[in-house]
N, C-alpha and C positions, 0 to 999 in steps of 0.2 A: 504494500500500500504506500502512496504517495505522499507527503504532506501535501497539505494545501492550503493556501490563501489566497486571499482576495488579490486578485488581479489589478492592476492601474487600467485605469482607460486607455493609456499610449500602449501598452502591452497589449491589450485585446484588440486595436486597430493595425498592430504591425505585426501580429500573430493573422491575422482575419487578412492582408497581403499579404502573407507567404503563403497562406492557405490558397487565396483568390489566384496567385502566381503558379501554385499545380496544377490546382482545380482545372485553370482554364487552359494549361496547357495539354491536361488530359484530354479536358473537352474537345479540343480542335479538333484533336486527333482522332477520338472517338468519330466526329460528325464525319471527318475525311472517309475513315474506315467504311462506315456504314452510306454514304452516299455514294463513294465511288465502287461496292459490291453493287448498290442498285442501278450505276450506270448513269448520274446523275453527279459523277464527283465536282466538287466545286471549293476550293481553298475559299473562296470570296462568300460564301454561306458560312463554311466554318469559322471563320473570322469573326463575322458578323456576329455568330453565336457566341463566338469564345469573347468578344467585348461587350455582348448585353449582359454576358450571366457575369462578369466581370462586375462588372458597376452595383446590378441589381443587386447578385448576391454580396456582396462586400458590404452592404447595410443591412442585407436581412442576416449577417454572420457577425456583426458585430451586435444586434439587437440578442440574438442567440448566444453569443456569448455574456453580455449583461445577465440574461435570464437565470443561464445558468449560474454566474458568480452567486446571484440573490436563493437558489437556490442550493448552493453546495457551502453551506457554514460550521457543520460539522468537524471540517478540519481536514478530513481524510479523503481521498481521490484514487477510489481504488480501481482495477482494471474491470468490472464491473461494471462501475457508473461511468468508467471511460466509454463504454460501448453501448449503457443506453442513452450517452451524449451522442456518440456517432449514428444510432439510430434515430433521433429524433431530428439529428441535421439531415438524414437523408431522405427522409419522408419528405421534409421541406424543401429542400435540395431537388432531388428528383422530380416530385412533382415543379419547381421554378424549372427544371430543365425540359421538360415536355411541352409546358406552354411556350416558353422561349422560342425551342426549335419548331413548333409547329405553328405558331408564329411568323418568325423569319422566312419557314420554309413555306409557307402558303398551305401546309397541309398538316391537318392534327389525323397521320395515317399510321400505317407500318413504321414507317422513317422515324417520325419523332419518337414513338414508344420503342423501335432499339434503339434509338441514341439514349435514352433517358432511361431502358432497363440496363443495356453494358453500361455505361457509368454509375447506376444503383452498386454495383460489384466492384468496380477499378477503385471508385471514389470512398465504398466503404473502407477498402483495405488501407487505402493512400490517407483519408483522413484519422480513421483509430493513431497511424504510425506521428502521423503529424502531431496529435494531441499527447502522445506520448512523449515523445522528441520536446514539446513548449515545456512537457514539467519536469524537464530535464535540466531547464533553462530558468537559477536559481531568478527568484523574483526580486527586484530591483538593477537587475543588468543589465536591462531595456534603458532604462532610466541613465545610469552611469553611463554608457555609450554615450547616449544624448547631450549628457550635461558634460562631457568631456572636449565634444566641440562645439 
């Protein structure tokens, strides 16, 4: 089990970019994958996808992580609640990535539900590792970095 504490606000916004910086590089990749098996590949859709869920989700993951701080004051951040944090971002998550791509893509079809079921799987693995990786990352580091330059 982890300690834990209360997180800074600069912590949970540059925690919430490094996430948004996989997330969306996964993303692109994912939409290439699965547009160019339909014969429809297009970098300039994936793009598009990979900067709306970019923007969008990087408020609704910093909203998510406030939530969570207010609910995790026990102290303890164990491998447990690590994953039904990852589960609850990816309901959220998944579901912003369907409407997105079916959105962008003119079509809520086939297309947008694999892009936004294979990233239900790449993103759960990649974010459990990420959220383990930040409480790794003693709390106030963020901070000293900052105030050093």
């Amino acid at each position: 089990m982890t300690e834990y504490k209360k997180e800074s606000h600069l912590r949970s916004i540059i925690k919430g970019i490094s996430w948004r910086i996989v997330a969306t590089l996964d993303t692109i990749l994912i939409v290439l994958f699965i547009t160019c098996l339909s014969g429809n590949c297009s970098i300039d859709d994936a793009i598009k996808i990979g900067v709306a869920e970019f923007l969008i989700k990087l408020i609704v993951y910093y909203i998510h992580e406030r939530v969570w701080q207010k609910a995790l004051k026990e102290g303890k951040l164990s491998a447990r609640k690590t994953l039904l944090k990852t589960i609850s971002w990816r309901v959220i998550a998944t579901t912003m990535t369907f409407i997105i791509s079916g959105t962008i893509l003119n079509a809520f079809d086939e297309i947008a539900l694999y892009i936004a079921l294979i990233e239900l799987f790449t993103k759960f693995v990649l974010y459990y590792f990420h959220e383990r990786l930040w409480l790794k990352i003693p709390l106030g580091k963020i901070r000293n970095i900052f105030s050093e330059h």
